[in-house]
MARKOLDO-383875 format. One line per field, with one value per residue (C-alpha): x, y, z. Coordinates in steps of 0.2 Angstrom, whole numbers, padded with zeros to 4 digits, always signed. Layout:
// residues N
x = X  ... .
y = Y  ... .
z = Z  ... .
This chain:
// residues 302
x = +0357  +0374  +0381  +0392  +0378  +0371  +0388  +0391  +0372  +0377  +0392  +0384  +0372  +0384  +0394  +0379  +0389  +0392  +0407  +0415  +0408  +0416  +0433  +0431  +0426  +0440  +0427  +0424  +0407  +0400  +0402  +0395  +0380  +0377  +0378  +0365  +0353  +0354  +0347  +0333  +0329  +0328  +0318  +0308  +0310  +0319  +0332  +0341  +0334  +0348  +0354  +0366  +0370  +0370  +0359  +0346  +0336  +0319  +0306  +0311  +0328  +0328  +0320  +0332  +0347  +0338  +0338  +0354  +0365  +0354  +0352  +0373  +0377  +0369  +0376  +0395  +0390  +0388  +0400  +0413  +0409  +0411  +0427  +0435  +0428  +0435  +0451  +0454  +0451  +0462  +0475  +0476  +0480  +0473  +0484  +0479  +0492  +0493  +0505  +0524  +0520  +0528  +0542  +0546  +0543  +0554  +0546  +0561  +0550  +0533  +0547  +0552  +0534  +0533  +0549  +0546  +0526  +0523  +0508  +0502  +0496  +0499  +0490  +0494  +0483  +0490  +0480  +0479  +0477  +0461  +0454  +0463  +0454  +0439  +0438  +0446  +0429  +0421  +0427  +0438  +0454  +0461  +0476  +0478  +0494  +0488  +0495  +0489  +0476  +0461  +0447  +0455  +0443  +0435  +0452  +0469  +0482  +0500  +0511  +0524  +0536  +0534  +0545  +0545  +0535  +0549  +0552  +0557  +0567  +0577  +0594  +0591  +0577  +0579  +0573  +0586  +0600  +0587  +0592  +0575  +0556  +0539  +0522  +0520  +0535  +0524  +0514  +0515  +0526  +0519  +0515  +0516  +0507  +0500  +0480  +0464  +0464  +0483  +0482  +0498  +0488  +0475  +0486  +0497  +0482  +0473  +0488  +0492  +0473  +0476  +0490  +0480  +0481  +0476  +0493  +0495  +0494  +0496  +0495  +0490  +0496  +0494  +0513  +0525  +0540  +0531  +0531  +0548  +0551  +0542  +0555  +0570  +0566  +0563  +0547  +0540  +0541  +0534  +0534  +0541  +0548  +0567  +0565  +0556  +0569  +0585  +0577  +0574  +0595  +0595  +0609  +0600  +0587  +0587  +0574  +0572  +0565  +0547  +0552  +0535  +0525  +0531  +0522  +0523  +0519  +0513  +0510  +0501  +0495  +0478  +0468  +0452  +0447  +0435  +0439  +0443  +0454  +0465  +0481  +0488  +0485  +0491  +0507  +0508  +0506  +0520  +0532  +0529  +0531  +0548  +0553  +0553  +0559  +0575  +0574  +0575  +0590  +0599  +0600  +0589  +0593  +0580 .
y = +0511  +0501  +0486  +0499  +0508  +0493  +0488  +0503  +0503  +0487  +0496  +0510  +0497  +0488  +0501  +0510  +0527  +0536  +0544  +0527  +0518  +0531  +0527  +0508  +0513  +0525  +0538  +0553  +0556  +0568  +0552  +0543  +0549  +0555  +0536  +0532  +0545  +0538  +0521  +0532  +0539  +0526  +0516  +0531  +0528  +0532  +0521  +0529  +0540  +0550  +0558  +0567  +0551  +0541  +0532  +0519  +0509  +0514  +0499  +0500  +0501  +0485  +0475  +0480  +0477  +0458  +0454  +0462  +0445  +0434  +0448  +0452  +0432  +0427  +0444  +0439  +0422  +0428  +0441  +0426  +0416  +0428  +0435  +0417  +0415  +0434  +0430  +0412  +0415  +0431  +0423  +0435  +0436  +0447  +0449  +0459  +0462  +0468  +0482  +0476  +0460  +0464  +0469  +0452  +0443  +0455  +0463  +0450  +0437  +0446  +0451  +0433  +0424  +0439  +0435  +0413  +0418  +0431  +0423  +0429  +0446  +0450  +0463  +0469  +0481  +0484  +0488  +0488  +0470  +0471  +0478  +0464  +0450  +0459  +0461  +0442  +0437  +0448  +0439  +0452  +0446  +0428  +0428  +0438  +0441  +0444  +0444  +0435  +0423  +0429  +0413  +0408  +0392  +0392  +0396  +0388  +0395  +0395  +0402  +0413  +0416  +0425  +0436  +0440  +0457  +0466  +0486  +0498  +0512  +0528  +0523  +0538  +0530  +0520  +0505  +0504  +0497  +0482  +0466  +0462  +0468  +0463  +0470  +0481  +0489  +0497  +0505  +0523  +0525  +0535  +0523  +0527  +0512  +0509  +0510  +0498  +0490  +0484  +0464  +0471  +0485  +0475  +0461  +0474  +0483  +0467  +0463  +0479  +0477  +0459  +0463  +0479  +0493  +0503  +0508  +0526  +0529  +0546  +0544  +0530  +0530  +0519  +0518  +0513  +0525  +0539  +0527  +0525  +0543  +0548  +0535  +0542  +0561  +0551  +0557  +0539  +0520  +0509  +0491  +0483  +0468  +0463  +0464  +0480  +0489  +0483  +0490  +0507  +0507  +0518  +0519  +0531  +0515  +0499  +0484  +0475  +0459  +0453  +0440  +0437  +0430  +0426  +0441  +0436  +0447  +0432  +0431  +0419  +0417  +0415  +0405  +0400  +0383  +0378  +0363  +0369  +0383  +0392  +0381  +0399  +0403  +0386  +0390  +0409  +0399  +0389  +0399  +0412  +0397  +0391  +0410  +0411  +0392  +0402  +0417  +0406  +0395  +0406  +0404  +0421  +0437  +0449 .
z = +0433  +0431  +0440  +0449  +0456  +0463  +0470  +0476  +0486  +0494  +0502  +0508  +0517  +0524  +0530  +0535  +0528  +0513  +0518  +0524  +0509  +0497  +0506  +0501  +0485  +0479  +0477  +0484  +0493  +0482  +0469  +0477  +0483  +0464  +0462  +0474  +0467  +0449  +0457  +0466  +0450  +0438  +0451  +0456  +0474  +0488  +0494  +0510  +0524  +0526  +0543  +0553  +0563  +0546  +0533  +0537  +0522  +0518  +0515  +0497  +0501  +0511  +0498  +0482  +0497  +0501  +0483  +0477  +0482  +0467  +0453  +0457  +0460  +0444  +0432  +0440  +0435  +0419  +0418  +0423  +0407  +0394  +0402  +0404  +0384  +0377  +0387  +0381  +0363  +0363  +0376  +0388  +0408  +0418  +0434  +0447  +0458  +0477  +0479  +0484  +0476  +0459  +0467  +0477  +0459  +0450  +0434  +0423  +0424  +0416  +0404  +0403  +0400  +0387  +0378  +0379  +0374  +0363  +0356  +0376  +0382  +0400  +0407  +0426  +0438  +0454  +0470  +0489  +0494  +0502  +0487  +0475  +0485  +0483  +0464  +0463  +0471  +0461  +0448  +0439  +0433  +0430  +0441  +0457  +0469  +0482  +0504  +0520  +0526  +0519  +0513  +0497  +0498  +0481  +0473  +0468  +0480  +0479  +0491  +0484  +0497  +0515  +0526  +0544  +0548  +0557  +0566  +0558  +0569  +0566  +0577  +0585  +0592  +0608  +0603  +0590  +0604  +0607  +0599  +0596  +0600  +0606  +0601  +0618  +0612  +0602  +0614  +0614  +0599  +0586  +0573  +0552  +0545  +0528  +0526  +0533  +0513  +0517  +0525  +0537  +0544  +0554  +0558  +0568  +0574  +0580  +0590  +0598  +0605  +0609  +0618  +0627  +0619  +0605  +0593  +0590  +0570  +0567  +0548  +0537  +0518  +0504  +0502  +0510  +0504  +0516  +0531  +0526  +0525  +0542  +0550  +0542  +0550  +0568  +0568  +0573  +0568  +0555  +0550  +0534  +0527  +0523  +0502  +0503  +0518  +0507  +0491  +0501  +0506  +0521  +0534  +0546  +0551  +0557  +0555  +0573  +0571  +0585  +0600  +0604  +0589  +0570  +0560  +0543  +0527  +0516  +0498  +0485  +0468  +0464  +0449  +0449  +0451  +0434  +0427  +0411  +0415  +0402  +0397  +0396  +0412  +0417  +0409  +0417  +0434  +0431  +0425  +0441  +0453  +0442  +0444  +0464  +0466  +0456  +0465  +0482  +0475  +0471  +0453  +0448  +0457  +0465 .
């Protein structure tokens, strides 16, 4: 029995399904439930009734699920301070970083901390930014880039930058002669979006359904480059900021920008909030927020 095979019950239970549990997870099924039945067997018990129609908690199951917040609370706690101590003493950042974000910081000014501070290690993950926010909480890494307005309450946020969420059409498509759009514009269009763990995904969703109606997404991804792709062969439309569409350099589509509501794709840098927080992570937070202020002058070029 690990951690991860207690973390990993808790998202079964709350998702009330293996199958959607093992999407969250980044694990196939099969996994999963090979997870689960190490638990069942350590404890000697059995911890889900398992169905056609889903899983449900046996009376066992229920009471290691009610006590799992303590027992994980106080091993994160735990985890938390020996991580802060190991990375201190060896100087290291941990970054975690949402997808795209390395990108709008440009990768010169990891280079550039690593040039001023050799005496530093950086190291970088990047991942969905649903799934960087939940690792952050989980208490993994010691810096996180991370997009939207998720609950950064109990951490040190600094806004990064943000762009308008904007159209993006193959001219051949007639809504590439309008000077602008509004959300209903994109009812009935088939719709390339990137995953549920990307922040952008639910805030289109939610207000296609606010406005009415459910969007048709006839493929989610976890890049954008196939969205991209999908719109370049007119096949259907997708949405994108202005850094990430320029990078990409394509003639055949147009960005269009919304009319109706400011849709913003907005990023931040996380550190935690403990009194006696790294100086090195201190001076990494810094030099990031040095970096954009020059990248927004004018004075460094993205």
């Amino acid at each position: 029995m690990t951690i991860k095979d207690l973390e990993n019950f808790r998202t079964v239970c709350r998702e009330q399904s293996i199958t959607k549990a093992a999407k969250l997870l980044y694990i196939t099924p099969q996994g999963l439930s090979k997870s689960i039945k190490n638990l069942e067997t350590e404890l000697n018990t059995q911890l889900l009734n398992r169905t056609s129609f889903g899983i449900t908690l046996t009376e066992t199951g229920e009471y290691l699920y009610d006590h799992l917040p303590f027992f994980l609370d106080s091993y994160y706690n735990i985890y938390k301070e020996i991580q802060k101590i190991q990375q201190t003493k060896n100087r290291e950042i941990d970054l975690l970083s949402a997808y795209g974000i390395l990108r709008l910081v440009t990768p010169e000014c990891i280079t550039d901390f690593r040039r001023k501070h050799p005496e530093i290690t950086i190291h970088y993950r990047e991942y969905p930014d649903r799934q960087v926010d939940r690792l952050f909480h989980q208490k993994e890494g010691n810096v996180a880039f991370t997009i939207g307005e998720s609950d950064f309450s109990e951490f040190r946020s600094d806004l990064l930058e943000s762009f308008p969420i904007k159209l993006l059409v193959n001219r051949k498509n007639p809504l590439s002669r309008k000077p602008s759009v509004t959300i209903m514009d994109l009812k009935g269009q088939p719709l390339y979006l990137e995953s549920t763990e990307f922040y952008i995904h639910h805030l289109i969703v939610n207000r296609c359904q606010e406005a009415g109606f459910t969007p048709d997404i006839v493929f989610e991804t976890s890049g954008f480059s196939l969205c991209h792709k999908m719109v370049r062969k007119n096949l259907g439309i997708s949405v994108v900021v202005d850094f990430v569409f320029d990078d990409m350099g394509d003639d055949s589509m147009v960005l269009l920008p919304f009319s109706d509501e400011n849709y913003l794709w907005s990023t931040y840098m996380l550190t935690r909030k403990d009194q006696d927080i790294s100086p090195d992570i201190l001076l990494f937070r810094d030099h990031v927020l040095k970096w954009m202020n020059g990248i927004k002058s004018g004075a460094i070029e993205r």
